[in-house]
C-alpha positions in Angstrom: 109.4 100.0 80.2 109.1 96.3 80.6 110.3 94.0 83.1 113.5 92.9 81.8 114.4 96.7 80.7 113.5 97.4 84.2 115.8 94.8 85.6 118.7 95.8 83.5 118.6 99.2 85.0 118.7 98.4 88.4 121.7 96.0 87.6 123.4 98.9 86.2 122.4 101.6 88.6 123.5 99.4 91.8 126.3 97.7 90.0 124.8 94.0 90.2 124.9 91.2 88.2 121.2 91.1 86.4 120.5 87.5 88.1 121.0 89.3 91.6 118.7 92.3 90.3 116.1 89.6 89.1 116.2 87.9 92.3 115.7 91.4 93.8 112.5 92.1 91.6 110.9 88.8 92.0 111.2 89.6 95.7 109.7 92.3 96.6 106.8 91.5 94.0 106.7 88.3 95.7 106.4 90.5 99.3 103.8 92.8 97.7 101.8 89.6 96.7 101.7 88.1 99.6 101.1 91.3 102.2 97.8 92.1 99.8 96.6 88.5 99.7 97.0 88.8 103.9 95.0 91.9 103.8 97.9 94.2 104.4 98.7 97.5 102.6 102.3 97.6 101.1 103.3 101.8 101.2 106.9 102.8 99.9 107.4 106.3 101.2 108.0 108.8 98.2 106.2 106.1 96.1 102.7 105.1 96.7 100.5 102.3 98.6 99.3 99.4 97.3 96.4 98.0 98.6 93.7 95.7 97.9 89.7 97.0 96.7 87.0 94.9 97.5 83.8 95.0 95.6 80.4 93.4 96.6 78.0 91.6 95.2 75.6 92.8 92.8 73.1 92.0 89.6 74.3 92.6 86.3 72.6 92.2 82.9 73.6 90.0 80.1 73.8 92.9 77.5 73.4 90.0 74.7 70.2 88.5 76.4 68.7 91.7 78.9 68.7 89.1 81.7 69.8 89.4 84.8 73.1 87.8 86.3 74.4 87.5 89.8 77.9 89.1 89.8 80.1 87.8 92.9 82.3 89.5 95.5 85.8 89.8 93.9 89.3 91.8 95.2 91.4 93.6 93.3 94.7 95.3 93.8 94.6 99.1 93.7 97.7 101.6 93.9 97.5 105.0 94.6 100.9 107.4 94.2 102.3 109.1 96.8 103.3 112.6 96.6 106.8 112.7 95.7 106.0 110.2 92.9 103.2 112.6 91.4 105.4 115.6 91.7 107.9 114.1 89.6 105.8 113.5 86.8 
């Protein structure tokens, strides 16, 4: 399911006009964004948590060359599904 498909469903579900339920999508990703990028876990009961992974620093190896790189510190988002939303599937 894309986006857009995603977005037409919830227009029809809740009886909205699609520009409302595009509004309401870019929202709450917008909210999820900006929680992680503060540090903050997002969790939506019956759902699932989103959260942000941080990795350290480390040496790599060029697998072209065999030499050895310096490979920063990144984040990345991470999700884990909450109950309910396992048991569905």
């Amino acid at each position: 399911m894309t986006k857009v498909e995603l977005i037409d469903k919830m227009a029809s579900d809740a009886n909205i006009s699609k520009a409302a339920a595009q509004k309401a999508m870019d929202s709450l990703m917008d909210g999820i964004k900006k929680a992680l990028k503060k540090g903050n876990k997002v969790t939506l009961v019956g759902f699932g948590t989103f959260s942000v992974s941080k990795r350290a620093a480390r040496k790599g190896r060029n697998p072209q060359t065999g030499e050895t790189i310096k490979i920063k510190a990144s984040k990345s988002p991470k999700f884990k599904a909450g109950k309910a939303f396992k048991d569905a599937l």
